[in-house]
KOLSEPA-384303 format. One line per 2 residues: number of its first residue (from 0); for each residue x, y, z of N, C-alpha, C. Coordinates in nm, 3 decimals. Example, Ala and Ser with C-alpha at 12.3 -4.5 7.8 and 13.67 -1.06 7.14 Angstrom:
0) 1.319,-0.569,0.780,1.230,-0.450,0.780,1.320,-0.330,0.780  1.285,-0.225,0.708,1.367,-0.106,0.714,1.290,0.003,0.787 .
END
This chain:
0) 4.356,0.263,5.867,4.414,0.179,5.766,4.500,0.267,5.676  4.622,0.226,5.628,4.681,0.296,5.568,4.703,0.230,5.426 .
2) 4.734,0.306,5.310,4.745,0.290,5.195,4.882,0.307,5.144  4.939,0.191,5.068,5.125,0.188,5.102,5.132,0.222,4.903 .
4) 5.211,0.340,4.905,5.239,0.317,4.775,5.356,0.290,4.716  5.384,0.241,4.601,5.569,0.155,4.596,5.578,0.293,4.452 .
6) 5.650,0.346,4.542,5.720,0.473,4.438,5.802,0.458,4.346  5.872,0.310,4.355,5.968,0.272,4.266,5.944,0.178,4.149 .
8) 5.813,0.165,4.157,5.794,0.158,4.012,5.796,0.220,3.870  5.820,0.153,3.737,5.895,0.223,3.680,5.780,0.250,3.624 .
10) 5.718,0.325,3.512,5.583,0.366,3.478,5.595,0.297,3.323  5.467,0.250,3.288,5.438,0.193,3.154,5.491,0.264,3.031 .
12) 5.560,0.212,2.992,5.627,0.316,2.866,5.448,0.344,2.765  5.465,0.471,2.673,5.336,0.562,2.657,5.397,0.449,2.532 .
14) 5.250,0.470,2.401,5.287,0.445,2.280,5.322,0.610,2.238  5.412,0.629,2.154,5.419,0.751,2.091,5.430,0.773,1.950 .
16) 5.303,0.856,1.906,5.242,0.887,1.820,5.320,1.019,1.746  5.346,1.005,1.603,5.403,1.101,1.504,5.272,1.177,1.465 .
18) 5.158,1.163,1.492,5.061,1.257,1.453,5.045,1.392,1.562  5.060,1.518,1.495,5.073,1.641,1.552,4.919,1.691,1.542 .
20) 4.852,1.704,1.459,4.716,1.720,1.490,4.602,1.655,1.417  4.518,1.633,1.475,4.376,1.551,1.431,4.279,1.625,1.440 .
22) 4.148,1.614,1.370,4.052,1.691,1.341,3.938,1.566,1.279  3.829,1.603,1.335,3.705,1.548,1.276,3.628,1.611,1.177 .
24) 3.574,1.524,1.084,3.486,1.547,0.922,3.350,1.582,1.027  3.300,1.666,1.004,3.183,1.676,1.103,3.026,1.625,1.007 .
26) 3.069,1.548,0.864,2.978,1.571,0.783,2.950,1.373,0.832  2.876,1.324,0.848,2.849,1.185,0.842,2.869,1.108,0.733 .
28) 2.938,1.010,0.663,2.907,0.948,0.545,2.834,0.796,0.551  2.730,0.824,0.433,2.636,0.755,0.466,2.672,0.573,0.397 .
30) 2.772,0.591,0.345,2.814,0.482,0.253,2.892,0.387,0.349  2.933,0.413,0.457,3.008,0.346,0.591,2.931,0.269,0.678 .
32) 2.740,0.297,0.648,2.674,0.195,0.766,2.608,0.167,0.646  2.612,0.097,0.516,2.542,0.054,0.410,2.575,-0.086,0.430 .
34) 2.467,-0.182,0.459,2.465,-0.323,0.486,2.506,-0.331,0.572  2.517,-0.262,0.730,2.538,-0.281,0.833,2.440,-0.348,0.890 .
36) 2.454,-0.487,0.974,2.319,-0.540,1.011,2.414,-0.545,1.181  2.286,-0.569,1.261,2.317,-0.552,1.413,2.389,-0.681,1.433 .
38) 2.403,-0.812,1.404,2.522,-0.887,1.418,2.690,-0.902,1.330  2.696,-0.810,1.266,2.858,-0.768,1.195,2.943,-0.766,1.267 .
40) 3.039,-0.818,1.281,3.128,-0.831,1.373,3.255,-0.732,1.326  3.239,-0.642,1.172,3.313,-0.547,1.105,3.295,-0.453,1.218 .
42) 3.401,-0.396,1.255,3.375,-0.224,1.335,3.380,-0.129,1.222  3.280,-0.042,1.210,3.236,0.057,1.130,3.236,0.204,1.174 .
44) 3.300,0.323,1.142,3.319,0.415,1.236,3.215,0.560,1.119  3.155,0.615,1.180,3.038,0.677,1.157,3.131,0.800,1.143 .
46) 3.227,0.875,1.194,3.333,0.983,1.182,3.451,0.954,1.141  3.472,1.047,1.001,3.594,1.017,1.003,3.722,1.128,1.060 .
48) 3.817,1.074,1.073,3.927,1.158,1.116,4.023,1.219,0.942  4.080,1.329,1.037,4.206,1.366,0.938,4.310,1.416,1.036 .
50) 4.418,1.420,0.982,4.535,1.417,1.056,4.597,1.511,0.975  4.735,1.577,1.057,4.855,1.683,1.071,4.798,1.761,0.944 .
52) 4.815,1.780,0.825,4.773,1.896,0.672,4.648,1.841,0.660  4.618,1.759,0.647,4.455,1.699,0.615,4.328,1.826,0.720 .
54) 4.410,1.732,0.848,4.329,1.803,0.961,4.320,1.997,0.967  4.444,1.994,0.886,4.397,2.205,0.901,4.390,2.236,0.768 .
56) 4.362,2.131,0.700,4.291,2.193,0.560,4.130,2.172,0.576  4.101,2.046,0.670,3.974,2.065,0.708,3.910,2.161,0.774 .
58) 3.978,2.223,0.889,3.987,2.361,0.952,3.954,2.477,0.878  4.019,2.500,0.772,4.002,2.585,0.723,3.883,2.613,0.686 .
60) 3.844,2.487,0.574,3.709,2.425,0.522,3.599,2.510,0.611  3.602,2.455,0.749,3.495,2.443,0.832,3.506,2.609,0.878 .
62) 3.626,2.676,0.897,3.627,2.828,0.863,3.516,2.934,0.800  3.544,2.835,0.675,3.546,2.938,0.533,3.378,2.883,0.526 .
64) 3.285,2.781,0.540,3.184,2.721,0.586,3.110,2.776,0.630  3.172,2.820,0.756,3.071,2.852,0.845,3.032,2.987,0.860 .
66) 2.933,3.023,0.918,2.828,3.162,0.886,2.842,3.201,1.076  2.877,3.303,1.105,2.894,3.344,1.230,2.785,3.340,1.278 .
68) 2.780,3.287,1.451,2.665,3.297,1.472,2.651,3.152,1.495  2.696,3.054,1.386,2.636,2.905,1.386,2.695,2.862,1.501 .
70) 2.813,2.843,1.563,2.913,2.822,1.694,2.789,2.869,1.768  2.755,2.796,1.906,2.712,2.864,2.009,2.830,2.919,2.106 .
72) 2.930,2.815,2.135,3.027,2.856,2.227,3.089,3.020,2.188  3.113,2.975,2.057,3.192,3.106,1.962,3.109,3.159,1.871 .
74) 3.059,3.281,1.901,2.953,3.333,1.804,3.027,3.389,1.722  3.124,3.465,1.685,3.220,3.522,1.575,3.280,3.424,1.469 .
76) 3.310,3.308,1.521,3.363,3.250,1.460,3.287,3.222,1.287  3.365,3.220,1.215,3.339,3.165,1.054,3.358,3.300,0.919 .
78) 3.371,3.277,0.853,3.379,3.373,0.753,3.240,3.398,0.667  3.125,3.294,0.672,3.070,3.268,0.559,3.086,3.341,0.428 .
80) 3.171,3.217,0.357,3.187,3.343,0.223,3.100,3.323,0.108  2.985,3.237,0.148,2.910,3.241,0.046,2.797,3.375,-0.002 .
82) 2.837,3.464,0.114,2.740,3.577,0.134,2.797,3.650,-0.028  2.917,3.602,-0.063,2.920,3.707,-0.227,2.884,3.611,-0.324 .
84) 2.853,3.527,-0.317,2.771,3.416,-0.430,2.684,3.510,-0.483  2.615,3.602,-0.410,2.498,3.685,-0.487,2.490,3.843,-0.503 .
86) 2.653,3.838,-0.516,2.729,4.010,-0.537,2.753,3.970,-0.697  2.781,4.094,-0.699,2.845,4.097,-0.851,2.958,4.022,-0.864 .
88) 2.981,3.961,-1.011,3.116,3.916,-0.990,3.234,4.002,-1.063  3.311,4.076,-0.980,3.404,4.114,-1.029,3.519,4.143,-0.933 .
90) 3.612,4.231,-1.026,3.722,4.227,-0.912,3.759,4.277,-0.797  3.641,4.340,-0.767,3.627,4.429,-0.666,3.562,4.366,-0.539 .
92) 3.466,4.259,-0.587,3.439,4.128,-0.467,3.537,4.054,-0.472  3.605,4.023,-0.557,3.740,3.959,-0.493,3.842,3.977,-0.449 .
94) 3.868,4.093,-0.440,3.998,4.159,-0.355,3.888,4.132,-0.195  3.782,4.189,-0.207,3.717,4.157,-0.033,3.682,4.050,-0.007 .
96) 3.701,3.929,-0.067,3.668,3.761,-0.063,3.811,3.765,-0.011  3.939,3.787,-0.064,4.072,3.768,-0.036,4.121,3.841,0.061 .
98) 4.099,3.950,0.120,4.113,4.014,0.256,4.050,3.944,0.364  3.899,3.905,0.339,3.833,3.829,0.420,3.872,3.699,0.449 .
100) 3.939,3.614,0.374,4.019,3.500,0.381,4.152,3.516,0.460  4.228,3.627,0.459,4.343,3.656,0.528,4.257,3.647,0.706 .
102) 4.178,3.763,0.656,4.191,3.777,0.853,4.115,3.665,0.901  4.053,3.627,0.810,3.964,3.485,0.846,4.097,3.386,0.899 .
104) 4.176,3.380,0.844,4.322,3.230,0.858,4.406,3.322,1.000  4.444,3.426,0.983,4.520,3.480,1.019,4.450,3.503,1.215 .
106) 4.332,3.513,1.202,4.226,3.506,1.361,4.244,3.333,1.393  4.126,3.258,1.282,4.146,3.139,1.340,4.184,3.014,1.337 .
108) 4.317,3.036,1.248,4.396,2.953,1.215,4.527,2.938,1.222  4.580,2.970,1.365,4.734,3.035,1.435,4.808,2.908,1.350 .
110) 4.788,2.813,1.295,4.913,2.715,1.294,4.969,2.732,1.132  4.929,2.823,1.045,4.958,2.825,0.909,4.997,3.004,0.930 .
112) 5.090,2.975,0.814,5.106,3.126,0.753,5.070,3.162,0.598  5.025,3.271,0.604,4.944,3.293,0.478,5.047,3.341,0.410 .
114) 5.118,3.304,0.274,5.203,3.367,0.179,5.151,3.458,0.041  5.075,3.389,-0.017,5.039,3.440,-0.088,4.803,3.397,-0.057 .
116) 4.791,3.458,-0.132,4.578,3.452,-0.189,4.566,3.549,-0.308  4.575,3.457,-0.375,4.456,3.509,-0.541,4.341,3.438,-0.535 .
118) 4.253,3.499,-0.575,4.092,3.514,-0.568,4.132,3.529,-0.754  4.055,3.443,-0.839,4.025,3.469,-0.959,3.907,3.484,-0.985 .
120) 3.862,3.573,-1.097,3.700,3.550,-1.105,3.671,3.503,-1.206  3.558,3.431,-1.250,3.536,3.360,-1.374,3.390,3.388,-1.401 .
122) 3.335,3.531,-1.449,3.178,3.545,-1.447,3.093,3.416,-1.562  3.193,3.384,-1.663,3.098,3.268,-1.719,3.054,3.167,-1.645 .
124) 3.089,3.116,-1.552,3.103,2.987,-1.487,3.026,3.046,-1.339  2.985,3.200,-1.328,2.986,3.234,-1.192,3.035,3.166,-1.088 .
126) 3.165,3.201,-1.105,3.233,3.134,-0.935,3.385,3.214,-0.939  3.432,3.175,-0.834,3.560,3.242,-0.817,3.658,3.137,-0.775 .
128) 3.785,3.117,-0.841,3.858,2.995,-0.814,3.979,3.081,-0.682  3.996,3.032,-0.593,4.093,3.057,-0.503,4.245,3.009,-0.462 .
130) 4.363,3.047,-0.507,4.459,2.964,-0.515,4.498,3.016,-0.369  4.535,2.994,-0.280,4.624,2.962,-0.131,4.753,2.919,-0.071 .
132) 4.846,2.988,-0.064,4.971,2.933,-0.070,5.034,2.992,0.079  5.040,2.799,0.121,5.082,2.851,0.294,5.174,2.770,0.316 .
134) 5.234,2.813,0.444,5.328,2.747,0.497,5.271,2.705,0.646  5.303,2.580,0.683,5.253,2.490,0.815,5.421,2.488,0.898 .
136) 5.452,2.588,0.959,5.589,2.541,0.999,5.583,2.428,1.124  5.499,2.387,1.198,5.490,2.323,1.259,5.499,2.183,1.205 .
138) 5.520,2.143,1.078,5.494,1.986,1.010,5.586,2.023,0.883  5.648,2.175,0.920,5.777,2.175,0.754,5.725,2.129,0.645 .
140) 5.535,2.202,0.678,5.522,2.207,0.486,5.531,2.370,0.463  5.622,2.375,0.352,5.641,2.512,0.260,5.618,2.539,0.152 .
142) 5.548,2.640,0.159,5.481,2.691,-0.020,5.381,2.604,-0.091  5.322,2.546,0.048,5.203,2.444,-0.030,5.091,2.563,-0.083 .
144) 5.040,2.512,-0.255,4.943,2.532,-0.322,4.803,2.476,-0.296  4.727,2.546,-0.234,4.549,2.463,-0.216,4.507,2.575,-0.315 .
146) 4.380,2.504,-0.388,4.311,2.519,-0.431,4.179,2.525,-0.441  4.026,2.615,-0.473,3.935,2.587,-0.416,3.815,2.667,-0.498 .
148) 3.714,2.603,-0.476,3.610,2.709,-0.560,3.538,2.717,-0.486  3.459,2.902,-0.526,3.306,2.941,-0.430,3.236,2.942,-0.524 .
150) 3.146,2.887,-0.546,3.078,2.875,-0.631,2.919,2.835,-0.606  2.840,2.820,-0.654,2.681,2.838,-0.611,2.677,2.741,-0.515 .
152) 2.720,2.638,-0.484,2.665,2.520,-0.400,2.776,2.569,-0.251  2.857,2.604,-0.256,2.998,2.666,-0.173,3.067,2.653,-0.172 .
154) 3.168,2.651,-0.056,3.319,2.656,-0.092,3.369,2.518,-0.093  3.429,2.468,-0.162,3.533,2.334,-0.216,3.654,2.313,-0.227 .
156) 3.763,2.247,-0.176,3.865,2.263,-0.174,3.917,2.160,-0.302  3.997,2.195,-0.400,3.981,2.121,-0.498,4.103,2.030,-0.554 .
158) 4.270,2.051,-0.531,4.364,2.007,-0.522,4.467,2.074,-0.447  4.586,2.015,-0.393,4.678,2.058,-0.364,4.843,2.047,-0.431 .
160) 4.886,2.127,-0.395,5.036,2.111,-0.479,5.143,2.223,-0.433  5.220,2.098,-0.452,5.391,2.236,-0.375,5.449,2.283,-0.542 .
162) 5.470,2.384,-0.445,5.502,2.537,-0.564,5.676,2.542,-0.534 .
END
């Protein structure tokens, strides 16, 4: 028996999508299945997504997060920078919080370029505020400002803004 195929068909045009990259919140929110009962006919999605700057500011997040070792696939992977939460605070942990943030972005975060990192320290408040200023040439953002604190509970990303 033979199988006839018609080559001249024309192929389903794709939908095409302006989103360049996506990334998952790996944290669950619990406020999304609140009064969910098993006949709702609402679709409710338990993950959320982020997309193109969202998605590699989450990246980063999950970077700067994570404690090497936690990855099984990738045991190197993460910076944990909460390991100076219980150093001294001065300026001498923050020049190595801010080196550690470079090679941290600069290993596993090929799609940004690092322009500038100040590490501030603030011993009243014990924490260190982090200003971040990158460029995404892949999505033509330039000289974007993130912002972020390490601080006893961990790292937080706290606003953004073009410089």
């Amino acid at each position: 028996m033979a199988i006839k195929v018609n080559a001249g068909t024309a192929a389903m045009p794709q939908k095409v999508s302006k989103i360049k990259y996506r990334d998952l919140h790996l944290d669950l929110d619990e406020e999304s299945n609140a009064g969910r009962s098993l006949y709702t006919k609402k679709t409710s999605l338990d993950m959320k997504t982020s997309v193109d700057e969202a998605a590699i500011v989450n990246s980063i997040q999950n970077i700067f997060t994570t404690t090497p070792g936690e990855k099984i696939l990738e045991p190197t992977f993460g910076l944990n920078l909460s390991q100076w939460l219980f150093q001294p605070i001065d300026d001498f942990t923050a020049r190595e919080i801010g080196e550690t943030i470079l090679k941290g972005i600069q290993k596993y975060e090929p799609r940004v370029k690092v322009n500038n990192i100040n590490v501030d320290v603030l011993p009243e408040q014990n924490q260190y505020t982090i200003k971040l200023i990158l460029t995404i040439p892949s999505l033509n953002v330039y000289d974007k400002s993130y912002n972020a604190i390490l601080a006893q509970p961990g790292f937080e990303f706290l606003t953004t803004t073009t410089t």
